[in-house]
Residue, then its C-alpha position, 0 to 999 in steps of 0.5 A: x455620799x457615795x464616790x464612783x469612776x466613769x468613763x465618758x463617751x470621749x474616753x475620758x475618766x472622772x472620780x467624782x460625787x453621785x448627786x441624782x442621776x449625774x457624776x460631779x468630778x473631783x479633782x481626786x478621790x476624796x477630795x472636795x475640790x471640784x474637776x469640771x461641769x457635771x456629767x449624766x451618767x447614762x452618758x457614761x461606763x462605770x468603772x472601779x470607784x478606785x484604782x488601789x495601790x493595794x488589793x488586801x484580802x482577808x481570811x477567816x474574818x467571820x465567827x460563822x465561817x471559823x465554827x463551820x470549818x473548824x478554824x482558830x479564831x486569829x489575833x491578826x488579819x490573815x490576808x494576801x495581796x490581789x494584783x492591779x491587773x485583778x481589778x475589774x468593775x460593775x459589768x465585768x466579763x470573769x474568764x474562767x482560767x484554763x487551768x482551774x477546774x473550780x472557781x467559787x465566788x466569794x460576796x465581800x465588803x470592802x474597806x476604802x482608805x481615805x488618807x495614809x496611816x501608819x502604825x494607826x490606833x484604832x480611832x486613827x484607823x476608823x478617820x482614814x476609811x474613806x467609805x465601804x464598797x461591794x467586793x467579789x473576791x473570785x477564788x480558783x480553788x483547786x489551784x489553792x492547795x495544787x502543791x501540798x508544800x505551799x498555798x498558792x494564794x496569789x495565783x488562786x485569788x489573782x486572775x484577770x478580773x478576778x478582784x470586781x469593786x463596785x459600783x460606788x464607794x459609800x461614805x455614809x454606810x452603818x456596815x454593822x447593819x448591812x447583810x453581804x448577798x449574792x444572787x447567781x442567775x437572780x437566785x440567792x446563794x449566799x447571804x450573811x451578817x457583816x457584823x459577823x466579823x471577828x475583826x471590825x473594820x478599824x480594828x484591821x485597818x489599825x493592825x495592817x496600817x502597822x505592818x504596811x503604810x496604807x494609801x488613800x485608794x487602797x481596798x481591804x476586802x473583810x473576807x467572807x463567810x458561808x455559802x460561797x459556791x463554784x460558778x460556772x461560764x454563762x453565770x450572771x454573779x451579783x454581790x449586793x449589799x443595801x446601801x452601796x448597790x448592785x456589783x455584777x459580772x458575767x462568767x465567761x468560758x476560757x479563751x479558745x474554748 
């Protein structure tokens, strides 16, 4: 089953089911209670398949990425927290920030939390993922590191748009089976396993649920591996991962440049 957001020509925004070439709303993500008659979706803009509370992100989650860069492989997710405004969907515009010189991609799968956990075992944690989506977790990276006394996680990995999910929520996903790519400019650059992952899904949202109470919406990116690379304005940027689809956005010089 996959979920997706739209918005429709009357400025409405549904949630809802894809069946086929239309959008049947939900009263609520997840939900099975029905919202209203069916909509074409060529009739209709897509937009983030959800709205979370929280946009985590992991690092150092793959043994590939670990090995290469010489990196301890950690008992506990490392992660920070993208704000709302990072949020963007399928078809985005990426403004490059005035300030970064290096804005690298990085090709994600997402977790999607389908019912609030708290201090979740792992069979716990694995009945509240809701489905699995396309993640591009944009990186500033020289402004990672522009003060030696302190990592600037947030302001890094926290631009407008620089948090793109999409295009749906799949429900139904072996994400073992899965390889995360990303095509920049129809050329392929960077293609990895998922079940490269040191920590699997579950098993993180287990160990998040016991230091946050994870909501229903709420989005963990599993982090990445090798092969993510700096883009630049012009760059058409698709993550595609068999099963879910196709998440693209367009890099875009900085506003008055």
């Amino acid at each position: 089953m996959q979920w997706a957001r739209v918005r429709t020509t009357d400025g409405r925004e549904l949630v809802g089911v894809i069946e086929g070439d239309s959008l049947h709303p939900r009263v609520a993500l997840g939900s099975d209670e029905g919202a209203g008659p069916a909509v074409a979706l060529a009739d209709t803009e897509r937009l983030p398949p959800c709205v979370p509370g929280k946009f985590i992100g992991l690092w150092n989650n793959f043994h590939a990425a670990a090995q290469r860069n010489g990196w301890e492989i950690p008992e506990h997710p490392l992660y920070f927290l993208k704000p709302a405004t990072s949020l963007a969907g399928p078809g985005a515009v990426v403004e490059m920030p005035a300030a970064a010189r290096r804005v690298i991609f990085e090709g994600e799968l997402g977790v999607v939390i389908g019912k609030r956990c708290r201090n979740a075992t792992p069979e716990e944690a694995a009945e509240a993922i809701l489905g699995y989506t396309c993640v591009n977790d944009f990186t500033a990276l020289d402004l990672l590191d522009a003060d030696s006394s302190f990592r600037h996680w947030t302001r890094a990995k926290g631009f407008d748009n620089f948090g793109v999910i999409g295009p749906v929520i799949e429900t139904d996903l072996d994400w073992r089976a899965v390889t995360v790519q990303v095509m920049v400019g129809g050329r392929e650059r960077q293609s990895y396993p998922a079940d490269d992952m040191i920590m699997e899904p579950a098993r993180i949202v287990s160990l998040l649920s016991g230091d946050m109470t994870l909501e229903p919406g709420d989005v963990i990116a599993c982090g990445t591996s090798v092969g993510a690379r700096p883009v630049k304005a012009g760059d058409v940027v698709e993550v595609v991962i068999e099963g879910i689809g196709t998440l693209p956005v367009t890099m875009a010089a900085p506003a008055g440049a």
